[in-house]
C-alpha angles and dihedrals in degrees: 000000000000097000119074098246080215098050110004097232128149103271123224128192115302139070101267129049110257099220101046102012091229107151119257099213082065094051098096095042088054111063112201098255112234137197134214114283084236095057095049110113111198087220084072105015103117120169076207094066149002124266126270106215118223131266116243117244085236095060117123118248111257112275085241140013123195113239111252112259110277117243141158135297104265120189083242084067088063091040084062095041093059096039083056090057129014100196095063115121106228120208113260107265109268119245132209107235116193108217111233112260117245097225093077094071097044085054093052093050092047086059100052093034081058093044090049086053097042091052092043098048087055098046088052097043103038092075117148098313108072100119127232100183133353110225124203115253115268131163118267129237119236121290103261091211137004141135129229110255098213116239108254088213093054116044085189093071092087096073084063107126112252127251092022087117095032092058090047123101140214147200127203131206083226156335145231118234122249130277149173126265120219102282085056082256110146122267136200140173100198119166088248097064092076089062091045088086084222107121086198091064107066134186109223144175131200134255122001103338097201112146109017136120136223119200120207127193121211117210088252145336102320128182095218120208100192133347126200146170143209093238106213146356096322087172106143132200133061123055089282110103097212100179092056097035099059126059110279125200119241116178120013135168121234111216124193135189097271096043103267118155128199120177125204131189114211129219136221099268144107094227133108097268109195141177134216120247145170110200136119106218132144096210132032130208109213098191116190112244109179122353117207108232120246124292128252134260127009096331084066110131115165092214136116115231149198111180094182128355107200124195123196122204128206 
């Protein structure tokens, strides 16, 4: 037998049919059933396989039917839905919303925690030394006004006669430009602030000043008894320690007409700090001995500083 008696298809090797698995040893036992040419419809009609005659609209439903394989809800199913009945209200189609990362914000606050610092640390750093210009050193006129500040160490000095620092000159090796204080108010640190007989007006230089002189010129030939100095920034107010934070002199040599030298070492202290002589000059040399380096913190200023320079006459 070459033809499946089930199917009729063209058999192969093997012992069942390979189109419709029907056995071929049972081939022969199991005639292909036929129907009548008349009742052939060509809407079933196959030369594959036999006929399967309709069920009549009368027949009783099966006594069971298996429940279709569950699975899971597809989008197809609501397509279905809504073709079924067009009335039906469908759900709003879902998003995917991507919750915001965290790590935004905390960017954002970084940047304005750094801004706050930065802002801060130049509030608290740009003081009364931040430098417009830098002039070249020239020699200074005489003070206009001033008053003599007495020596603390030497109650006499108040018989000094008045206006004897305030009509000296003196000349700098250099100065520093001008600048704001901390209420934006204009600064300078002209030669002439220290005989002007105000601590809080200074002279400075910038840098390390070692090694340098300063010349002053009295108003005429004058027997000194003592001459002193504030010897550094002695501004007060504000959170900003001026005196500490510039440059101070510590030791310095007092040099008069005829050679004379005094030295003087100078304390930590925003005092006049004076020192007895005995000597007739008309100018006097004030040479730098040993500069303090700058303070610490924000009060750090690299600039060396004289607040008042104070001569006593005989």
């Amino acid at each position: 037998m070459t033809d499946c008696a089930n199917c009729g298809h063209r058999l192969g090797i093997g012992r069942y049919c390979t189109n419709c698995g029907h056995p071929v040893d049972d081939a022969a036992a199991a005639p292909v059933p036929s129907a009548p040419a008349d009742d052939l419809d060509w809407r079933t009609d196959t030369a594959e396989r036999p006929r399967v005659p309709p069920v009549p609209d009368d027949a009783p439903p099966p006594a069971w039917t298996p429940p279709p394989a569950a699975r899971f809800p597809l989008f197809a199913d609501e397509v279905d839905e809504a073709a079924a009945d067009p009335h039906a209200v469908l759900p709003p189609p879902q998003t995917h919303r991507h919750r915001s990362r965290p790590w935004g914000a905390w960017l954002a606050v970084g940047v304005v925690v750094v801004l706050v610092l930065v802002l801060g640390t130049w509030l608290l750093t740009r003081g009364d030394d931040e430098p417009t210009s830098t002039p070249e050193p020239t020699p200074t006129p005489p003070a206009s006004t001033a008053k003599t500040t007495p020596s603390p160490d030497d109650e006499s000095s108040s018989a000094a006669p008045v206006g004897l620092t305030a009509e000296s000159q003196v000349t700098v090796p250099e100065t520093a430009g001008p600048g704001q204080d901390t209420e934006g108010n204009p600064v300078d640190y002209e030669a002439a602030n220290m005989l002007d007989g105000v601590p809080e007006t200074c002279w400075r230089m910038p840098g390390d000043g070692t090694g340098e002189e300063l010349v002053v010129t009295l108003p005429g030939e004058t027997r000194l008894r003592s001459v002193g100095m504030i010897n550094g920034y002695a501004k007060q107010g504000g959170d900003i320690d001026w005196y500490h934070g510039n440059r101070r002199i510590e030791q310095v040599e007092w040099v008069f007409d005829d050679g004379t030298t005094v030295p003087q070492t100078l304390g930590d202290t925003a005092s006049v700090q004076s020192v007895d002589v005995d000597v007739t000059t008309t100018t006097i040399t004030l040479r730098l001995v040993k500069v303090s380096a700058p303070g610490k913190g924000s009060s750090r200023r690299d600039f060396t500083a004289i607040s008042d320079l104070l001569f006593v006459a005989r």
